[in-house]
Every structure is written in structure tokens, then in C-alpha cells.
C-alpha positions in Angstrom: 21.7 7.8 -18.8 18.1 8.0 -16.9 17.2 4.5 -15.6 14.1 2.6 -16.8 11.1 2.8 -14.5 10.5 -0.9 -13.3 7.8 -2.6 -15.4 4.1 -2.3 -13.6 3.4 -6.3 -13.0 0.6 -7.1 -11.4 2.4 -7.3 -7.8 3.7 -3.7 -8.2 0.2 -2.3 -8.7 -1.5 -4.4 -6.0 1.5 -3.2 -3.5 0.9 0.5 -4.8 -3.0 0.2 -4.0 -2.1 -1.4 -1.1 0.1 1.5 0.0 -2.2 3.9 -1.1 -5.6 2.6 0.8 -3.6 1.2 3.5 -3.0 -2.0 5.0 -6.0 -2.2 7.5 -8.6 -1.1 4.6 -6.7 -3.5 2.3 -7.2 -6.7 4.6 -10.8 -5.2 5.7 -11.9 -5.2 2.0 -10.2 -8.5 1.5 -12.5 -9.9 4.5 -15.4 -8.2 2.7 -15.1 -10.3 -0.6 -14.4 -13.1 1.2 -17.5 -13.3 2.6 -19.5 -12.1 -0.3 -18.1 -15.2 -2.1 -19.0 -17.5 0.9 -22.4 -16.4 1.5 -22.9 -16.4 -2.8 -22.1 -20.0 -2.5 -24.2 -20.3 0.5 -27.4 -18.6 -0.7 -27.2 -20.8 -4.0 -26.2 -24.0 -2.6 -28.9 -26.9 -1.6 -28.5 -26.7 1.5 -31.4 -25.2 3.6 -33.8 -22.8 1.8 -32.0 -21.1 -1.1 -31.2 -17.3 -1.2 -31.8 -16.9 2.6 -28.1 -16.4 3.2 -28.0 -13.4 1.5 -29.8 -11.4 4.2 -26.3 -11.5 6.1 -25.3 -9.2 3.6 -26.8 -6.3 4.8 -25.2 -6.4 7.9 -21.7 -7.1 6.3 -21.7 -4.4 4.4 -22.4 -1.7 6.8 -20.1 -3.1 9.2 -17.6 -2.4 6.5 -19.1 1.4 5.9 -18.5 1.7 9.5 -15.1 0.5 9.9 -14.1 3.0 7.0 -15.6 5.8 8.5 -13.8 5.4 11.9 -10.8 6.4 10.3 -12.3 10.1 10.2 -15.2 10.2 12.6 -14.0 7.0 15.3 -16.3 7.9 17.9 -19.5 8.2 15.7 -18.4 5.2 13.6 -18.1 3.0 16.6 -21.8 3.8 17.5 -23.1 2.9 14.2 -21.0 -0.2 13.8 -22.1 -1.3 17.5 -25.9 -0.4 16.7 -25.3 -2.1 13.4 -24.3 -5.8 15.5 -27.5 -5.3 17.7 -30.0 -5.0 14.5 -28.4 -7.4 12.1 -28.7 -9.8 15.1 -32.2 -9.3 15.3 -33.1 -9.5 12.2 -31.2 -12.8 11.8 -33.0 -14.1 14.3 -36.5 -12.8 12.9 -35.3 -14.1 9.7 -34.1 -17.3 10.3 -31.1 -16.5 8.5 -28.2 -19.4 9.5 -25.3 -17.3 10.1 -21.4 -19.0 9.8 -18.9 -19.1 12.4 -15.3 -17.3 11.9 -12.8 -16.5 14.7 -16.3 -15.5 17.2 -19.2 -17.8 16.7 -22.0 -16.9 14.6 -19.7 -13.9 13.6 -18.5 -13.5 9.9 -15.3 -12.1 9.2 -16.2 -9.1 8.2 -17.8 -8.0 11.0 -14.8 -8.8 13.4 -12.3 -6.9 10.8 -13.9 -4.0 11.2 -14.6 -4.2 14.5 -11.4 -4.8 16.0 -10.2 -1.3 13.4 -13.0 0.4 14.7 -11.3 0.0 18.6 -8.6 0.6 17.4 -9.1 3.9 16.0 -11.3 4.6 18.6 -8.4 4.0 21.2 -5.8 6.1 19.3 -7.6 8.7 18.1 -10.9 9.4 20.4 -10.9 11.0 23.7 -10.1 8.8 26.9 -13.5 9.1 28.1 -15.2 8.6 25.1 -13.2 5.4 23.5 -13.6 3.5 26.8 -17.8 4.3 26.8 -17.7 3.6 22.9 -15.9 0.5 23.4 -17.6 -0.8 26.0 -20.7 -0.3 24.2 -18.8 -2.5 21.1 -17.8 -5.2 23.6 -21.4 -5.1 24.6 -22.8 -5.6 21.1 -20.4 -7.9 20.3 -21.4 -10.4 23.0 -24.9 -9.6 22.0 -24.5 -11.2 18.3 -22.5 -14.3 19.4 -25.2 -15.1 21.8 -27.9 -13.8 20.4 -27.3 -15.4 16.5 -26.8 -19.1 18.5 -30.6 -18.4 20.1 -32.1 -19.3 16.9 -30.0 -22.5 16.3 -29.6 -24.1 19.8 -28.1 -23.1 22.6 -24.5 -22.4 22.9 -22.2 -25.2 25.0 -20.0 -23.7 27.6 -16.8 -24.9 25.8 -17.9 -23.0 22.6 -19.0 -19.5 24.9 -15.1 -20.1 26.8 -13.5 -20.1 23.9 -15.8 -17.2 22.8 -15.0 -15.2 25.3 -11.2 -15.9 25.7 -10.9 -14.7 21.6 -12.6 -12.1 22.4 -10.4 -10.9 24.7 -7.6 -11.3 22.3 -9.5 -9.1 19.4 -9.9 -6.4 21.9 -6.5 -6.0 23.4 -4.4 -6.8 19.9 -5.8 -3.6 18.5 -6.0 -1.9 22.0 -1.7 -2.4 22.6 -0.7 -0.8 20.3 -3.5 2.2 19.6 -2.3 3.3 23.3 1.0 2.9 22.5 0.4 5.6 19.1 -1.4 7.6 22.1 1.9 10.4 21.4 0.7 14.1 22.2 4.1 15.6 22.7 5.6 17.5 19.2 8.2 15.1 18.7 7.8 10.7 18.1 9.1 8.8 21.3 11.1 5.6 21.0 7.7 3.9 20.9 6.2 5.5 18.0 9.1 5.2 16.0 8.9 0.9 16.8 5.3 1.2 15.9 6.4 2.6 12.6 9.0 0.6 11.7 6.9 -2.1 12.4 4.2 -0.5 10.4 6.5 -0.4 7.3 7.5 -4.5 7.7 4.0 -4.7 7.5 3.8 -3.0 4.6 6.0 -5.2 2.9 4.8 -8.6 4.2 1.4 -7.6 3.5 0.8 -10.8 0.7 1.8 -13.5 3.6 0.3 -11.5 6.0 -3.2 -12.1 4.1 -2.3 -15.6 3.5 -1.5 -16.2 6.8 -5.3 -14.2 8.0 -6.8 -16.6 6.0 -5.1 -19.7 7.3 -5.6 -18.7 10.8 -9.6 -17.8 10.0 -9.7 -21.9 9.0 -7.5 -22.8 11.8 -10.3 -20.9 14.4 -12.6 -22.9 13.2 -11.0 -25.9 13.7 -10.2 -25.0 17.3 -14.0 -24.3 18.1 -14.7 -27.9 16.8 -11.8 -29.7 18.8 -13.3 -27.4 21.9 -10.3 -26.8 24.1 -7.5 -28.9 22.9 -6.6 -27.3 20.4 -5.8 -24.2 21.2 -1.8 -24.7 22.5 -1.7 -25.4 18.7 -3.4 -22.3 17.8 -1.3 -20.5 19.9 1.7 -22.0 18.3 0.5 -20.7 14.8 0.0 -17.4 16.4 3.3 -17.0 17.5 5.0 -18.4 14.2 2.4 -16.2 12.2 3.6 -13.0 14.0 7.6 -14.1 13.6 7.2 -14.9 9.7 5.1 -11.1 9.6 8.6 -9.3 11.6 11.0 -12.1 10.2 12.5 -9.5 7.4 14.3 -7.6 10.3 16.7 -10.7 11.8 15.9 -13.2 9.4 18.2 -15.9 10.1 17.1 -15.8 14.1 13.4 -15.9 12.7 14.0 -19.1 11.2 15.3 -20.8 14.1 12.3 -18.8 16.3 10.2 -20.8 13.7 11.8 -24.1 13.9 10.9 -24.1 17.7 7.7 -23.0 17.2 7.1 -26.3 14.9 9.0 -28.3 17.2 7.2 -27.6 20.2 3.7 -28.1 18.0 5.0 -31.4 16.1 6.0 -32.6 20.2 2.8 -31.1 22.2 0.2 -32.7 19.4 0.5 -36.5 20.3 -0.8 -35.6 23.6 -4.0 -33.7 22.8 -5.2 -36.4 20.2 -5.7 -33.7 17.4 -4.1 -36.1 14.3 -8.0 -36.4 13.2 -9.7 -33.3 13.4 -7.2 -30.6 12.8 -5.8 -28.9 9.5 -2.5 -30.6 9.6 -0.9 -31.8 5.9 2.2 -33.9 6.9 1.8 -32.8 11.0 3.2 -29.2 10.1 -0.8 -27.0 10.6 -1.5 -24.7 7.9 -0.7 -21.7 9.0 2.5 -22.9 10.4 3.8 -24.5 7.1 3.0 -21.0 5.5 5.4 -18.9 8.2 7.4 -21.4 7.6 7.7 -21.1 4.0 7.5 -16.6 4.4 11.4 -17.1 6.4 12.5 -19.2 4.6 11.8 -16.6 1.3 13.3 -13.9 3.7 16.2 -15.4 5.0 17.4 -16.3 1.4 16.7 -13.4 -0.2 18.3 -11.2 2.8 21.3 -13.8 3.4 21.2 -15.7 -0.1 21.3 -19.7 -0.2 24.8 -20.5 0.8 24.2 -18.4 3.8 21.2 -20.0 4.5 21.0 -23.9 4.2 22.4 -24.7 7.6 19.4 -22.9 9.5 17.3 -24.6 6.5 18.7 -28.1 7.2 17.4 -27.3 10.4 14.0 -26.7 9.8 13.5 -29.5 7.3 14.5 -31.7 10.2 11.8 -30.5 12.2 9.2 -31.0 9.5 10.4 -34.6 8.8 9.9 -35.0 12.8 6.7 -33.8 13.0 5.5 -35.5 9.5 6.4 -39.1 11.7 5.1 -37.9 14.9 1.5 -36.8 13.9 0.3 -38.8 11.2 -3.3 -40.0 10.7 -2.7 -43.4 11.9 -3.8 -45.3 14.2 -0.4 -46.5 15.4 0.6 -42.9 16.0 4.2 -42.9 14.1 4.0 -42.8 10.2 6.2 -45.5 9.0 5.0 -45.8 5.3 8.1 -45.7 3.3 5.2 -44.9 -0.1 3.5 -42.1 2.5 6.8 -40.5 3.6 7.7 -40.3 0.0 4.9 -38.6 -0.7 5.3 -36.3 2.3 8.9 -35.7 1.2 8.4 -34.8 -2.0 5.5 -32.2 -1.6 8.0 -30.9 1.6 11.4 -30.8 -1.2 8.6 -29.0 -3.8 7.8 -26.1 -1.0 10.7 -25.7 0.1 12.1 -25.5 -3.3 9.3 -23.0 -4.7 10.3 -20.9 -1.2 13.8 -20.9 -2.0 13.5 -19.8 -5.8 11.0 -16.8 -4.8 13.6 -16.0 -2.2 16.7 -15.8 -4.3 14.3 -14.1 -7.3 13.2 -11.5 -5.0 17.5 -11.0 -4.1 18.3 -10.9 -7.6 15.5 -8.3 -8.2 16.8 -6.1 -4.9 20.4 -6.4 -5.9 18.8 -5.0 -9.6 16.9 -2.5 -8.3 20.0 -1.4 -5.6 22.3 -1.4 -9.1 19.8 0.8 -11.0 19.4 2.9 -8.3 23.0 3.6 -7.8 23.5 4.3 -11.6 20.8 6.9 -11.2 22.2 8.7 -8.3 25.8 8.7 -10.0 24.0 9.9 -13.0 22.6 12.9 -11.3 25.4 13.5 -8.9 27.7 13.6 -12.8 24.8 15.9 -14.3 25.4 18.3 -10.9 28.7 18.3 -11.0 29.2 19.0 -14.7 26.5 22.0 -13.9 28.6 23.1 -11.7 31.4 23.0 -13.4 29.9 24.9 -16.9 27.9 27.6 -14.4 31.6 28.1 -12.2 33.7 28.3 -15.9 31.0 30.5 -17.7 30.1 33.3 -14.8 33.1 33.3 -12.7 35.7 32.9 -14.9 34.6 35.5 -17.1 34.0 38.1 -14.4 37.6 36.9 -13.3 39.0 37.3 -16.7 37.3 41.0 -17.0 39.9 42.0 -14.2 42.3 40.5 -15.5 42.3 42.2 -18.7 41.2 45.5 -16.9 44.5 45.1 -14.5 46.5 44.3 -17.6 45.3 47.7 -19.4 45.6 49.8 -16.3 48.8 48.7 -15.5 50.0 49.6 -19.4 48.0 53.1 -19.1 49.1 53.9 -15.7 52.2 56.3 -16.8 51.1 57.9 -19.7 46.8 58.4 -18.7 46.3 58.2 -14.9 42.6 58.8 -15.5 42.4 55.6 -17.3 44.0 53.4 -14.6 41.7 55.1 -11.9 38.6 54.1 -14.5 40.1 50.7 -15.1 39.9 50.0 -11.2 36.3 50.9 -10.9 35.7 48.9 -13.4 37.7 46.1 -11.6 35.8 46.5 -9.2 32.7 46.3 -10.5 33.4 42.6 -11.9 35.2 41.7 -8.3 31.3 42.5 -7.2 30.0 40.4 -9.6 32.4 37.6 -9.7 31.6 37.4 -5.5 27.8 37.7 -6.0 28.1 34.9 -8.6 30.5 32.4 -6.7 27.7 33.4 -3.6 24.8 32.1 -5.8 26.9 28.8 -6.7 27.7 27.9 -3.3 24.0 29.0 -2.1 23.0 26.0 -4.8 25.4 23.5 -3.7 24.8 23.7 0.0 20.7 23.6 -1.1 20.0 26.8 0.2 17.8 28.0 -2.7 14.8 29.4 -2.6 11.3 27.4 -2.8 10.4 26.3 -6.1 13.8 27.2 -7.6 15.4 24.6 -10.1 19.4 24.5 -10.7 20.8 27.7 -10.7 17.3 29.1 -11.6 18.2 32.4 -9.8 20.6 33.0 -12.5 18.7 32.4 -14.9 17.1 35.1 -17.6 14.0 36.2 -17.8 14.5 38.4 -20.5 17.7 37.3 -22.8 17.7 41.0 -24.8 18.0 43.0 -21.1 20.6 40.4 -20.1 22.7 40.5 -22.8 22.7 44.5 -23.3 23.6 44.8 -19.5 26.5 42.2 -20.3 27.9 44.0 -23.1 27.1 47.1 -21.7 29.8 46.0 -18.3 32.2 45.7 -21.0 34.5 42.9 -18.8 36.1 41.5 -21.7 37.9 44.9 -22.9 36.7 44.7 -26.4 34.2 47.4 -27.8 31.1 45.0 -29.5 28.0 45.8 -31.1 24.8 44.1 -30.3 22.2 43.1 -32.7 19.2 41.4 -31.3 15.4 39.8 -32.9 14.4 38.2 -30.2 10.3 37.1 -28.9 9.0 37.8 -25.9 8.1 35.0 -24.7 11.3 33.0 -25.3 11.7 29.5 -23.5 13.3 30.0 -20.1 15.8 27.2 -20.8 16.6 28.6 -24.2 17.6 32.1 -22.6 19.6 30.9 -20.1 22.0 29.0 -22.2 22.1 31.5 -24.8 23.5 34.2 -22.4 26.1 31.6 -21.0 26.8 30.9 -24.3 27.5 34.7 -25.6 29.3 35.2 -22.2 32.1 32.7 -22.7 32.5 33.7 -26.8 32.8 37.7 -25.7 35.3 35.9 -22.3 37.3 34.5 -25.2 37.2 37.7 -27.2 39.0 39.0 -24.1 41.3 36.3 -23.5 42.6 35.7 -26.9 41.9 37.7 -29.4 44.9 39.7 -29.5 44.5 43.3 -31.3 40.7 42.7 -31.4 39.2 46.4 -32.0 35.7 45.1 -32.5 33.5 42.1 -31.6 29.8 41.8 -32.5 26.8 39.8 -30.9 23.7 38.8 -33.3 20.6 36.8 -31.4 17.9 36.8 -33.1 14.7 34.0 -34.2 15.4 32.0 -37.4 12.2 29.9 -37.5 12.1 27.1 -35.2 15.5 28.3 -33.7 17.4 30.7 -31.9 21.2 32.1 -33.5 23.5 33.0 -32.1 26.6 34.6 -33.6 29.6 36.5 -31.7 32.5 37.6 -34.1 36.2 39.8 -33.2 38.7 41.0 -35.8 41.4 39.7 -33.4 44.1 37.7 -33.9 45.2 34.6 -33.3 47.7 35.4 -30.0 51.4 34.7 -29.8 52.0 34.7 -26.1 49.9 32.6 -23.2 46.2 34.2 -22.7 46.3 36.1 -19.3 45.6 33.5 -16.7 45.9 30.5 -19.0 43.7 28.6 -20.3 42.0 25.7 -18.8 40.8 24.7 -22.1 36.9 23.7 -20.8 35.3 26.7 -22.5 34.4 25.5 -25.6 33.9 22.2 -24.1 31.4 23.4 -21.5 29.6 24.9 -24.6 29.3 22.0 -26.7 27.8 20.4 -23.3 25.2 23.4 -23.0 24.4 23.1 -26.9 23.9 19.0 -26.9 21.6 19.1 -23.8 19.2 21.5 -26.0 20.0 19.1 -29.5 21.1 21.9 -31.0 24.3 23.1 -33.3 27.9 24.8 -32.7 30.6 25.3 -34.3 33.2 27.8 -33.3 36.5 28.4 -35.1 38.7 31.2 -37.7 36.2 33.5 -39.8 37.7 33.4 -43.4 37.7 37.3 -43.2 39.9 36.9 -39.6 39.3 36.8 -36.3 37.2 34.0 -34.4 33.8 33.0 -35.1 31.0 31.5 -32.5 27.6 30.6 -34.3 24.9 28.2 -32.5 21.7 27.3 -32.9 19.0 25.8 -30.2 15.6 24.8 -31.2 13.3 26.4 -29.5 11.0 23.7 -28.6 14.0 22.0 -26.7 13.5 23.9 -24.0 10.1 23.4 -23.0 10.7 19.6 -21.9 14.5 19.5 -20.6 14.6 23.1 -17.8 
């Protein structure tokens, strides 16, 4: 039974776009909207003349037309995009237009998105010579806007151009890393490519808290800039437990003790740089952190599931509770509230709780999805296996039963007509040709040796069923003299054709085997409206001795199987006039859906 496709929710088609634009176009076009909404709001707020905002637009969206075009031309791109900085810079400044700080000052988010994909495409993909003259000339422009944008508000402070600087740095050598480290221009993937994609693939799969996390740590920039240099151990705490939530999925379990530390050392370090006041930090725990936090714990239950899990859990939950009494907005310092840390417990036991359920609802859809897929590959491995089976049965056996019946005659013939036992072992060994040519074409199909474009045992199959079935009464394996009667299209469905012949082969392989006395068998196929019947009648009768060889007793089996997978009609038994009747009938039409 074919498995259901999984139902298209709204996460299944946002992780298919995702997969199919790609994860750095994804989060550059989530940057974009992001700041269309933001400067919206800004153009039509009261603050300052209205509409005025909008003339950042410009600017934002050709960054963003540059940064897409690097991924073909990276060279070219990174030319535009750093000629684009320089003019929207001056034009803001002509303008008067106020621009809004994001991870560089004065910068929008956009605009550093893109440029840190445009250096990195330019590193992996341009020439040596020409990525370093093309990023220098980005760096260049770069420094040009955040300076340049702050001459037409004031003057920039040297602990707001430091911290410039330094996350500059930072946005040019994450994407630089690991674009050299893709720098590959042997045949085969090194050990270093292959890391790069496997981490490429977690970050497929992490992309939602990935952009959660982006947008926490664009908030938590800001906050740095305004807290000048203090805060940035914090930041880089956040960092660090940002990039250990993103890789978590491979060693979960370690992840969330890596995590704990990360909000220990934060919750212990934050007393001492007086940041309770002026940084994003609900319950001590910063945004970004309490979002990693909450990613491993959704990975480590749905990799380990919750009885696994709650010790390392317990663990974390005590570093929370540590920092929620450590760095509260008091002005003793230590939250002692017993109404506050309720408050602070309950919303803790709430996102802990939501965590955990998402995390055992995304094991439970795993282990459903591992099920279904297992069911589908035992279905198919069944289907091949009964192919196999009908395909062995239906062109080997009857081959094999041809020289059987041939031996049996010769041997019977070999005293009284000579000439007839040296004619019988030609024609033995005619069939032993084709019974090895056919068992070459099955085992050509199970080791997967077929040829381009061919389906199952498509190299057996007809192409014209009247040709076929002359040439197989024409051979004559089965011993029995038979008449052939056919009215059949042209163009008859390929599917159709195929089983018909199997079908006429093991009737006339039956005629041999046990129709004893048979002088006469006869084979109609012909086109009764929207079907094809067939009919093979002997005069035989029924045997009194064992059928040379035996009988495995899968013929008419394997038939019914052939007839069902087409919906069609068999039935097979005595003719009231004697002998053995075979009469099927496969629509036509069945054929064009199932080959």
C-alpha cells in the first residue's frame, strides 16, 4: 500500500521555499521586509518630518539586487553594491534623511546582509586577485557610510567608531572563514568541504531559530552600542550560545550543557558590568540567550526524548533560576521577591514547557515519518520481489519446461525416428539460449545494470504484442501444435502488451506441462471495446502422472497478480467441451497510468 504524502502545512512549504531559494537569500529577503516595515513605520510616524524615511529605501533595495546578483556575477556585484554604499550615503546626507542603527551604525540591516553574502561570494567564487581588490573596495565603502551617515547627525564618539570597527571586523571574516575554506579546486571534496556541508544541511534545518535568533542578536547590537563597551562580554556570550543552539541537532545532549555554561558565565560576569538597567534581559537570561536556550532544549528532547533528557534540563533550569536572582532590576542587586520570582517561575515553567512539547511533537512526527517510510520501502522491496518472482516463473520456467518436454519426446523417439531426436535437440537448444538470455536480463535488473531510461524489466517488454506472440508460438517450446488468431491495434498500451504475452506464455507453458494427449491448443487476442481478450484453449486432458518437473503451483497465481495490477478479469479452468481454458481481459486504459 503507497503511503500518504505528508500534508503541506504552512511549515512544510516555507521549509521547501526555503530549500529552494536558499538559506542566505531566505534570511537576505527576511532582512529586506524587515526594514521595509521599520522605515513604513518610520516615514508615517510623528517623529521628525513625515515620509522622509522612505528615501532609505532606495538604497535598501539595491543593496538587495546586488547581493542576489553576486551569486552569478560576484565580482561585478560587489562593485555595484560598494558604489551603491557610497551614493546612498550621499544622498542621505543631501537629503537629510535620519538613517537607523543595526549591527554597524547608521547601517540598516539590509545593507550589512547583503554585504557580508556579497564577500562571501566574492571570496569563494572570484579570483584571488580580484576578491581581495573588490573587497577592499567594500570595506572601503562600508567605512564610508558609517561615518559618513553620522556627519549629518553629530559626530561619532570614539566608543561608538571602536565598536564599529571591531563588528566590522567580525562581518568580514565570518563570511571570509569559511568561503576560503569552500576554496576546493581539486575533482574530489576534502574533509573540509564535506564539514562545510554537513554544516550547511544543520543549517538548513535550524533555519526558523536561526532567524529568530538573527533577529534577537540585531536588538541585542543595539543595545551593546548604547551600553558602549560593557556590554559586549555579554554579546559575546549570546554569540557563542546562538552558534551552539544553530549546530546543537548533531550532539544534542552536550549542546545543552555547552548552553548552560554559556548562561552561567553571563548570569555570573553581569553583576560586574552594571548592565541590570539598560540591557534586553527578561528574568537575567538576555534574549537571545533564552531563545538558544529554548532551540536545545526542543532538540535534545526530540533527539533523546524527555526521560532521557530531564537531568541535563534540571540543569539548565537551575542556571536560569541563578541568574533570574543574580541580575534583577533592583537596586539591592539579588531579587528576593517571593510575588517577582513567582512570576519569573511561572513564565520560565511556561517556556520550558512549550520547548518541551514542540520537542517531543517534532519526535513523534520523526518516528511517523521513519514508520511511513519504512512501510514504503518494504512495500516496494515486496512489489520487486513479487516482479521478480512472476518475470523468473513466466520466462524461465517456460523456456525450462520447453526442454523438458522436448528431452522427454526425444528420448521416446530416439529408437524408432533418429531424425526426430537430433531435431528435438536443436530445438533444446534453442530454448537453453533463451532460458540463459532471459535469466541474463533478470539478473542485469536486479543488480541495476539496466539501461538509461528503462523501467522494470522494460527490456523485455513488447513493443508489438502480434510479432511477439507469433515468434512465441512459432518456437513451439511447449510441444503442442496451436493456432493463433489475433485483432489487435497498433498502438496498444505498452503495459497492456507486456502482460498479455506473459500471460499467453504461462497458459501455452501449462499446455505443455499438463495437458496430457493435447493435439491442439489455440491463442485468440484480439480488441473487444475498451479491452483486450485473451483466450488460450488445448484438447488435453486432465494428467494422471506428476507434470515433468513438478509443479510449483505459482503459475496461475502469478497471473491473477499480473491481471489485478491492470483491474482486469481471469478465470482459468475445464472447457465444457474438454481440455483447459485461459480467458482474461485487461482494460486498456489500465495501462496508461500503472507501467
Amino acid at each position: 500500500m503507497t503511503a500518504a504524502p505528508p500534508p503541506k502545512t504552512l511549515y512544510t512549504r516555507a521549509a521547501a521555499l526555503v530549500r529552494r531559494v536558499g538559506v542566505p537569500t531566505a534570511v537576505l529577503f527576511a532582512a529586506l521586509i524587515f526594514d521595509v516595515v521599520y522605515t513604513t513605520q518610520a516615514a508615517l510616524d510623528d517623529n521628525g518630518p513625515r515620509f522622509v524615511d522612505f528615501g532609505l529605501l532606495p538604497g535598501i533595495f539595491a543593496m538587495t539586487a546586488c547581493a542576489v546578483w553576486a551569486q552569478k556575477r560576484a565580482a561585478v556585484a560587489g562593485v555595484a553594491g560598494g558604489g551603491v554604499l557610497v551614493f546612498s550615503t550621499l544622498f542621505i546626507h543631501a537629503f537629510h534623511i535620519p538613517p537607523y542603527s543595526s549591527v554597524l551604525p547608521k547601517v540598516t540591516i539590509t545593507e550589512v546582509v547583503a554585504g557580508v553574502l556579497m564577500v562571501y561570494y566574492l571570496a569563494r567564487r572570484a579570483r584571488a586577485g580580484v576578491a581581495f581588490c573588490v573587497i577592499g573596495f567594500l570595506v572601503v565603502s562600508g567605512l564610508v557610510a558609517v561615518f559618513g551617515r553620522y556627519a549629518g547627525v553629530g559626530e561619532i564618539d570614539s566608543g561608538t567608531g571602536s565598536q564599529a570597527l571591531l563588528f566590522g571586523l567580525l562581518l568580514l571574516a565570518g563570511p571570509l572563514v569559511p568561503a576560503i575554506a569552500a576554496r576546493d579546486r581539486r575533482p574530489q571534496a576534502g574533509p573540509r568541504t564535506r564539514r562545510l556541508r554537513r554544516v550547511n544541511e544543520l543549517a538548513m534545518g535550524q533555519w526558523p531559530l536561526m532567524g529568530l535568533l538573527g533577529f534577537a542578536l540585531l536588538f541585542e547590537f543595539g543595545y551593546t552600542y548604547s551600553s558602549n563597551a560593557r556590554g559586549f562580554p555579554i554579546l559575546f556570550c549570546s554569540i557563542v550560545a546562538a552558534a551552539i543552539a544553530v549546530l546543537s541537532p548533531r550532539r544534542p545532549a552536550d549542546a545543552l550543557l555547552g548552553i548552560a555554561g554559556m548562561l552561567l558565565l553571563s548570569a555570573v560576569i553581569t553583576p560586574f558590568l552594571h548592565l541590570r538597567y539598560d540591557y534586553p534581559m527578561p528574568g537575567g537570561v538576555p534574549f537571545v540567550q533564552v531563545i538558544a536556550a529554548m532551540g536545545v532544549v526542543v532538540n535534545v528532547t526530540r533527539a533523546r526524548g524527555l526521560n532521557a533528557s530531564w537531568p541535563r534540563v534540571s540543569i539548565l533550569s537551575g542556571v536560569v533560576a541563578l541568574a533570574a536572582i543574580l541580575n534583577s532590576n533592583t537596586p539591592r542587586g539579588l531579587q528576593t521577591d517571593p510575588q517577582t520570582l513567582s512570576i519569573l517561575a511561572f513564565a520560565a515553567a511556561l517556556l520550558l514547557g512549550i520547548s518541551i512539547a514542540t520537542g517531543l511533537m517534532l519526535r513523534s512526527r520523526d518516528s511517523e515519518r521513519t514508520t511511513v517510510v519504512k512501510s514504503a520501502v518494504a512495500d516496494a522491496q515486496t512489489a520487486e520481489r513479487m516482479a521478480l518472482a512472476r518475470e523468473l516463473h513466466d520466462v524461465v520456467a517456460h523456456h525450462v519446461t520447453g526442454i523438458v518436454v522436448q528431452a522427454q519426446a526425444a528420448r521416446m523417439m530416439a529408437e524408432q525416428k533418429p531424425e526426430v531426436a537430433v531435431e528435438a535437440m536443436a530445438r533444446i537448444e534453442n530454448a537453453g539460449v533463451e532460458a540463459l538470455a532471459a535469466m541474463r536480463r533478470l539478473v542485469r535488473s536486479m543488480r541495476g545494470d539496466a539501461p538509461a531510461g528503462s523501467s522494470e524489466f522494460s527490456e523485455q517488454a513488447t513493443t508489438d504484442l502480434g510479432a511477439d506472440l507469433r515468434k512465441l508460438v512459432g518456437s513451439g517450446n511447449h510441444g503442442v501444435p496451436t493456432s493463433l488468431h489475433l485483432d489487435l491495434p497498433p498502438d496498444l498500451p505498452h503495459e497492456v502488451g507486456r502482460s498479455a504475452l506473459r500471460l499467453v506464455q504461462e497458459s501455452l507453458t501449462n499446455v505443455g506441462k499438463h495437458a496430457s494427449g493435447a493435439t491442439e491448443a489455440f491463442v485468440v487476442a484480439e480488441v473487444q471495446g475498451p479491452e483486450l481478450h485473451l483466450r488460450v484453449t488445448d484438447d488435453g486432458r486432465e494428467p494422471a502422472h506428476r507434470p515433468a518437473g513438478g509443479s510449483g503451483g505459482y503459475g496461475l497465481v502469478g497471473m491473477r497478480e499480473r491481471v489485478a495490477l491492470l483491474k482486469g478479469r481471469l478465470s482459468a479452468g475445464r472447457d465444457p467441451d474438454g481440455g483447459w481454458r485461459v480467458e482474461a481481459w485487461l482494460p486498456l486504459a489500465a495501462g496508461e497510468g500503472d507501467e
